[in-house]
C-alpha positions as CSV (number, residue, x, y, z in Angstrom):
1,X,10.3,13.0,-4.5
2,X,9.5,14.8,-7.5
3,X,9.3,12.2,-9.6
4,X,7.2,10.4,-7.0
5,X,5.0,13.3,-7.4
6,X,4.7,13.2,-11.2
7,X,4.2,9.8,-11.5
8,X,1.5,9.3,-8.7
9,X,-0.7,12.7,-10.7
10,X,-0.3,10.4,-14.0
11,X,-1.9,7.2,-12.8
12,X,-5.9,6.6,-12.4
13,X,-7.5,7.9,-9.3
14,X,-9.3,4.2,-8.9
15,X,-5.4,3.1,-9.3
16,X,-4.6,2.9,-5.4
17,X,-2.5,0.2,-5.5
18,X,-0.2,1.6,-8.0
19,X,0.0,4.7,-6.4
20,X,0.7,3.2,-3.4
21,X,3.8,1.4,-4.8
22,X,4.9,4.4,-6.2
23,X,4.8,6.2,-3.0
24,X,6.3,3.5,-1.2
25,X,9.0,3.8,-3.4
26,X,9.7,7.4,-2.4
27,X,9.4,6.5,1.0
28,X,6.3,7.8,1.5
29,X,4.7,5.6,3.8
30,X,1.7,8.1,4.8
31,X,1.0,8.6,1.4
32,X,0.7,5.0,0.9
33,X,-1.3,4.0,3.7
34,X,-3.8,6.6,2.6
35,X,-4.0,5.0,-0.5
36,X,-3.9,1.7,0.6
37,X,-6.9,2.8,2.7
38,X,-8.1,4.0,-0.4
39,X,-7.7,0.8,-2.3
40,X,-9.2,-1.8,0.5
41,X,-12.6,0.3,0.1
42,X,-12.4,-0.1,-3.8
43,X,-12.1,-4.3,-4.0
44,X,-12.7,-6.7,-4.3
45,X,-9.4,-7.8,-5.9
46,X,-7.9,-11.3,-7.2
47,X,-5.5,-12.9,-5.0
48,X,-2.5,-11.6,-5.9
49,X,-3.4,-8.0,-5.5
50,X,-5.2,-8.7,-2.6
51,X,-1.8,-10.1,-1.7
52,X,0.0,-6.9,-2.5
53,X,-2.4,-4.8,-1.1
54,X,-1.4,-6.5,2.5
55,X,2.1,-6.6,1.6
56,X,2.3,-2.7,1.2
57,X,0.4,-2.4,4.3
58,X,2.2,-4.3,6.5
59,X,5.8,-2.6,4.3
60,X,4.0,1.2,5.2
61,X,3.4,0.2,8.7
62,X,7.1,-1.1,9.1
63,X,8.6,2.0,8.0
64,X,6.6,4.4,9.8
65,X,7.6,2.6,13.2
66,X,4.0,1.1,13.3
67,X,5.2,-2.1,15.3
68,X,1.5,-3.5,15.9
69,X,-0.2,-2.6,13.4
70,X,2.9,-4.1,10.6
71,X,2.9,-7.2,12.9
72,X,-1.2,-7.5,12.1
73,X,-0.6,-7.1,8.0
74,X,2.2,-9.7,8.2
75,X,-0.2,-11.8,10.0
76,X,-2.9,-11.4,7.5
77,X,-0.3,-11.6,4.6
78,X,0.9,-15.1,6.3
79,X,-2.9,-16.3,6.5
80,X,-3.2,-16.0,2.6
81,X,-0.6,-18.1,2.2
């Protein structure tokens, strides 16, 4: 978590994506949806991030037991497709 930590105070503020990432790979899945939050307000994006940006959504909700809301993002991820 630490290095989480570290690495998310290293990257842009505008850099929500990234820092979202990096908190989902600590397993921080609040942390991430706040920055995924964050991020939607900052677009507009080119398709792939606007890809990721659901992905990590609907990957936050999943882990934080989020059943509707993760089935929603999937949904949107499997419209842009």
């Amino acid at each position: 978590m630490l290095i989480a930590t570290l690495i998310l105070a290293s990257l842009p503020a505008g850099g929500g994506l990234a820092r979202a990432e990096v908190a989902l790979d600590a397993f921080d899945a609040e942390t991430a949806l706040a920055q995924l939050d964050a991020a939607r307000q900052q677009g507009p994006y080119d398709f792939a991030s606007f890809v990721r940006l659901w992905e990590l959504t609907a990957f936050a909700q999943a882990y934080l037991g989020n059943e509707d809301a993760a089935l929603q993002a999937f949904a949107t991820l499997l419209s842009l497709s």
